[in-house]
N, C-alpha and C positions, 0 to 999 in steps of 0.2 A: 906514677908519681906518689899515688898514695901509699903503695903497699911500698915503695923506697925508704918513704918518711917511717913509716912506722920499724922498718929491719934498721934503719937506721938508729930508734930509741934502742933499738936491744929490743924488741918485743919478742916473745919466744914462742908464741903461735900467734899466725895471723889466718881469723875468717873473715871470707870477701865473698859478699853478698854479688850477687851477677842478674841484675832481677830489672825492670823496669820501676819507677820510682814510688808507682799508686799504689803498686801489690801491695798485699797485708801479710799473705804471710811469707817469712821471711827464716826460711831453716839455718842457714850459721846464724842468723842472730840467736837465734831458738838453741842450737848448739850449744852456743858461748856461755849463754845465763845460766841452762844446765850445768855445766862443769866448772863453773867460778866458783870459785871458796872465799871464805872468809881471810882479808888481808888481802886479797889481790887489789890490782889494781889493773882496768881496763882504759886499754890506749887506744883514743878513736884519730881518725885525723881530722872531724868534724863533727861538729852535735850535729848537724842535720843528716850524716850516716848513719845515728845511733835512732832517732825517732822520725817519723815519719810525719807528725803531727808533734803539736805541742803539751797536748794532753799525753800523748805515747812518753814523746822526751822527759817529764817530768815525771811523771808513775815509774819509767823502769830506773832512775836518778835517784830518786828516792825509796824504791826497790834498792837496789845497790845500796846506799845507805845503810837501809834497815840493814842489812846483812856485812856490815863492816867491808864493804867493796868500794876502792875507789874508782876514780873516772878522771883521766887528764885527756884534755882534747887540744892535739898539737896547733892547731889556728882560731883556737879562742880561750879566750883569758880565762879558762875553767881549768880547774884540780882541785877535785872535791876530798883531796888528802887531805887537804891543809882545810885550817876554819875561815881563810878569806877564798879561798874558791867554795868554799859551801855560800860563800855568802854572794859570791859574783851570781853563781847561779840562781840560786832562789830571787837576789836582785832582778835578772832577766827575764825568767822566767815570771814573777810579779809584774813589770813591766808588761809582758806577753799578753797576760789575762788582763790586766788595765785593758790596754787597744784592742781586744777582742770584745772587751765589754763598753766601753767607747762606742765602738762600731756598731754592735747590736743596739745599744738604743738609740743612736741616731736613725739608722734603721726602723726600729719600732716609732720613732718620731715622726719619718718620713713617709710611711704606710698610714698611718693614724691620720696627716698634714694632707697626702692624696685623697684617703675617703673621704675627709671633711671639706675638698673640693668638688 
């Protein structure tokens, strides 16, 4: 289904990761960022195929960035061609680190709440 969606954009190479989900390393991803140039643009059919984490997603995002590469992801309101998909993402992604950082100090709350029981 995915690799349809994406022959379906027109994409003119498609690499498919075939790997279990924890792995880290990841050779067509490794591939791909290799051979990307400046002005392309990389068609996922989901950010969560592109990073494994959220710290991953956003590093090689803004990777890409840095390097004039875009990023449209066919089932999430991202294309980071345009200046309102740079802004959905970093929106998100800000979001992201919000509830992750939420969560740690409630965390750090409830560790602190237990010893002093």
């Amino acid at each position: 289904m995915q690799i349809d969606a994406l022959n379906n954009e027109g994409c003119k190479k498609i690499f498919s990761e075939v790997a279990n989900g924890a792995r880290q390393d990841r050779p067509e991803l490794t591939k791909l960022l290799e051979i990307v140039e400046d002005g392309d643009t990389i068609v996922i059919w989901k950010l969560d195929r592109l990073g494994r984490s959220l710290h991953h997603l956003v590093k090689t995002v803004n990777d890409l960035n840095k390097n004039n590469i875009g990023l449209i992801s066919l089932n999430d309101p991202i294309n980071t061609t345009t200046a309102q998909g740079r802004l959905m993402f970093n929106m998100f992604a800000s979001l992201a680190e919000f509830e992750r950082d939420v969560i740690y100090e409630r965390t750090i709350a409830g560790i602190k709440s237990a010893k002093a029981r």
